[in-house]
VEXVEX-650342 format. One record per residue (C-alpha): x, z, y; residue number from 1. Coordinates in steps of 0.05 Angstrom, whole numbers, m for minus. Example, Ala and Ser with C-alpha at 12.3 -4.5 7.8 and 13.67 -1.06 7.14 Angstrom:
BEGIN
<vovo><c1>246</c1><c3>156</c3><c2>m90</c2><n>1</n></vovo>
<vovo><c1>273</c1><c3>143</c3><c2>m21</c2><n>2</n></vovo>
// end
This chain:
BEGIN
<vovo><c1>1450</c1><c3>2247</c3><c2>2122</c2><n>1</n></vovo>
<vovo><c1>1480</c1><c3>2226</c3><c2>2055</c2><n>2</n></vovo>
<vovo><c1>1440</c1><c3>2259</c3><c2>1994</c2><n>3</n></vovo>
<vovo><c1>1478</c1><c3>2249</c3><c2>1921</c2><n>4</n></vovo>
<vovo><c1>1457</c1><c3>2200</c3><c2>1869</c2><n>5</n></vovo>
<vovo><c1>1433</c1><c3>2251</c3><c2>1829</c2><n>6</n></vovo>
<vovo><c1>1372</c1><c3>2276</c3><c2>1880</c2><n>7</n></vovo>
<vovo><c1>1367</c1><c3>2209</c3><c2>1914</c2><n>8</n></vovo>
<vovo><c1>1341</c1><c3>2186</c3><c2>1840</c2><n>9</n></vovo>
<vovo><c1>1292</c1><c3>2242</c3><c2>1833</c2><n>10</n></vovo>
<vovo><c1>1262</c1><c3>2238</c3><c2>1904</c2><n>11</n></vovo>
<vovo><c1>1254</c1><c3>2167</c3><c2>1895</c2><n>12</n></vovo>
<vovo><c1>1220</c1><c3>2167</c3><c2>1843</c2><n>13</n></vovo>
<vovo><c1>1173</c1><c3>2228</c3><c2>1864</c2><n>14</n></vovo>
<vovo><c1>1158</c1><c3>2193</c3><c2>1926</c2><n>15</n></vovo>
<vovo><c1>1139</c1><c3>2116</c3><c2>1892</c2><n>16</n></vovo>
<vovo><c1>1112</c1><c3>2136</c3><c2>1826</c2><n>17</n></vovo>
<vovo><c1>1097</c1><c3>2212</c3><c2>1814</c2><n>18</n></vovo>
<vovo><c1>1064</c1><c3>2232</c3><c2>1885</c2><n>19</n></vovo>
<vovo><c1>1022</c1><c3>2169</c3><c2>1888</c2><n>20</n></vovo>
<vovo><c1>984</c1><c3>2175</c3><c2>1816</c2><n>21</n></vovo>
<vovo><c1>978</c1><c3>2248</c3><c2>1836</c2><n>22</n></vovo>
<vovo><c1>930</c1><c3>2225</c3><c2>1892</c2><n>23</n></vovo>
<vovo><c1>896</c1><c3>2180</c3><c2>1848</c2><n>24</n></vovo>
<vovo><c1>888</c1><c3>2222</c3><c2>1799</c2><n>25</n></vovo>
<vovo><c1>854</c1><c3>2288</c3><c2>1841</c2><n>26</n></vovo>
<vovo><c1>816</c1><c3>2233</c3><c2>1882</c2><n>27</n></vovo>
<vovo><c1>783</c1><c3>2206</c3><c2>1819</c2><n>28</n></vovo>
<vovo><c1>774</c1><c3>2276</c3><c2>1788</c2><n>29</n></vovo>
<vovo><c1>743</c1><c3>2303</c3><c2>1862</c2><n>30</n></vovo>
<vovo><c1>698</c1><c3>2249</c3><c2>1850</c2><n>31</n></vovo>
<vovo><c1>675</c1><c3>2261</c3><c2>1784</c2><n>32</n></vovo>
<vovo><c1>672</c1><c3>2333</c3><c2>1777</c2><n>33</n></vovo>
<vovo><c1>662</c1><c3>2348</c3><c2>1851</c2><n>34</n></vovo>
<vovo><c1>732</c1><c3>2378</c3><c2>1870</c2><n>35</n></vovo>
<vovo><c1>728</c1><c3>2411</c3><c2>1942</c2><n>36</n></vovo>
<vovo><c1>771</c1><c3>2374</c3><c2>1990</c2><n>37</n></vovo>
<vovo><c1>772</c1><c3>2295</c3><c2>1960</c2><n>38</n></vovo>
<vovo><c1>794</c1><c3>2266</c3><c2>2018</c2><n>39</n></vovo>
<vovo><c1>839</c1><c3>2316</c3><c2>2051</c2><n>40</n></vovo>
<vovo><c1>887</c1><c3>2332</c3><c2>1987</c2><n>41</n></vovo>
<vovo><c1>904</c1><c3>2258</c3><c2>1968</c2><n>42</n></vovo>
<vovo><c1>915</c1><c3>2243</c3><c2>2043</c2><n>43</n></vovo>
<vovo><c1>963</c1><c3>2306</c3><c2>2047</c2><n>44</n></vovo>
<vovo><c1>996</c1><c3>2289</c3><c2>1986</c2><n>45</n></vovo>
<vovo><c1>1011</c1><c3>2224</c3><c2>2008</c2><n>46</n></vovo>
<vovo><c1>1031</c1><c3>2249</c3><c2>2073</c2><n>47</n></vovo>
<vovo><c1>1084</c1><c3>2282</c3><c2>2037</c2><n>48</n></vovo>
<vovo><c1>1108</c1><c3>2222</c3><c2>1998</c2><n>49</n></vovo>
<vovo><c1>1116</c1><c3>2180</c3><c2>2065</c2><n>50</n></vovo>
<vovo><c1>1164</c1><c3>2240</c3><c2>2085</c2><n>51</n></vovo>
<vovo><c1>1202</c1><c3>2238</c3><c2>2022</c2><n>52</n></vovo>
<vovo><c1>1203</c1><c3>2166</c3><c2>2038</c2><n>53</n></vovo>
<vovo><c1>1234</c1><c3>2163</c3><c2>2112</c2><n>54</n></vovo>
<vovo><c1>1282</c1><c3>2212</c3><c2>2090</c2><n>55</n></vovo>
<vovo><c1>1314</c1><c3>2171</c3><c2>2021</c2><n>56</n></vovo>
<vovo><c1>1298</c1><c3>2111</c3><c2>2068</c2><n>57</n></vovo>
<vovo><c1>1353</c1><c3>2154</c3><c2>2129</c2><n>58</n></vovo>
<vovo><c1>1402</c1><c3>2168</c3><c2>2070</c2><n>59</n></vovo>
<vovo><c1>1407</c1><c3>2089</c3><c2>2045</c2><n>60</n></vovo>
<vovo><c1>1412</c1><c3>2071</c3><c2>2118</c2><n>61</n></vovo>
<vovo><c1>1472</c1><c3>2121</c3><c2>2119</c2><n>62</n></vovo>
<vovo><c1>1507</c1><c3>2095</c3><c2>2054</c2><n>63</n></vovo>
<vovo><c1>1500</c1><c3>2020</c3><c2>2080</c2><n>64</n></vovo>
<vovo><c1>1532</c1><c3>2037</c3><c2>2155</c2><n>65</n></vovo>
<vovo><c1>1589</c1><c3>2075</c3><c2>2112</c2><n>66</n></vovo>
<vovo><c1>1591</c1><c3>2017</c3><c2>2066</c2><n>67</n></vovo>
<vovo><c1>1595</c1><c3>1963</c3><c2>2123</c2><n>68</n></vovo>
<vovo><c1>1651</c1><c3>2003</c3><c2>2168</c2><n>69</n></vovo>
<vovo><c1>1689</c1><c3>2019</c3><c2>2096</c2><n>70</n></vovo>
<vovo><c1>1691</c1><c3>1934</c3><c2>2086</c2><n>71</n></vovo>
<vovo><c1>1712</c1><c3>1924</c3><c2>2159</c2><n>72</n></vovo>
<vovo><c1>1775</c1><c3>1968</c3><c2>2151</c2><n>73</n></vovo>
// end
């Protein structure tokens, strides 16, 4: 699976920067103003970041094989 530049970018940074401070940031508000749910919402949301993750982390793996049998030819 080979995604383009273009959403590769985007997921990547949703997954390291956006969907982590998200979890921070309802976790501390949960806290503070007593938000149902503290635990459970940060966990999924991070659950979902760890997806996003693997998958950019399949489609690099992809572009270096193609990479390494392009260099070989």
């Amino acid at each position: 699976m080979k995604l383009p530049d273009k959403l590769y970018n985007v997921l990547k940074w949703i997954c390291l920067i956006a969907l982590p401070a998200l979890a921070v940031f309802y976790f501390t508000l949960a806290k503070i103003w007593g938000l149902p749910y503290e635990a459970e919402i940060p966990a999924t949301i991070n659950a979902v970041a760890v997806l996003i993750g693997a998958l950019i982390g399949i489609s690099q793996i992809t572009i270096n094989k193609e990479g390494e049998i392009n260099e070989t030819k």
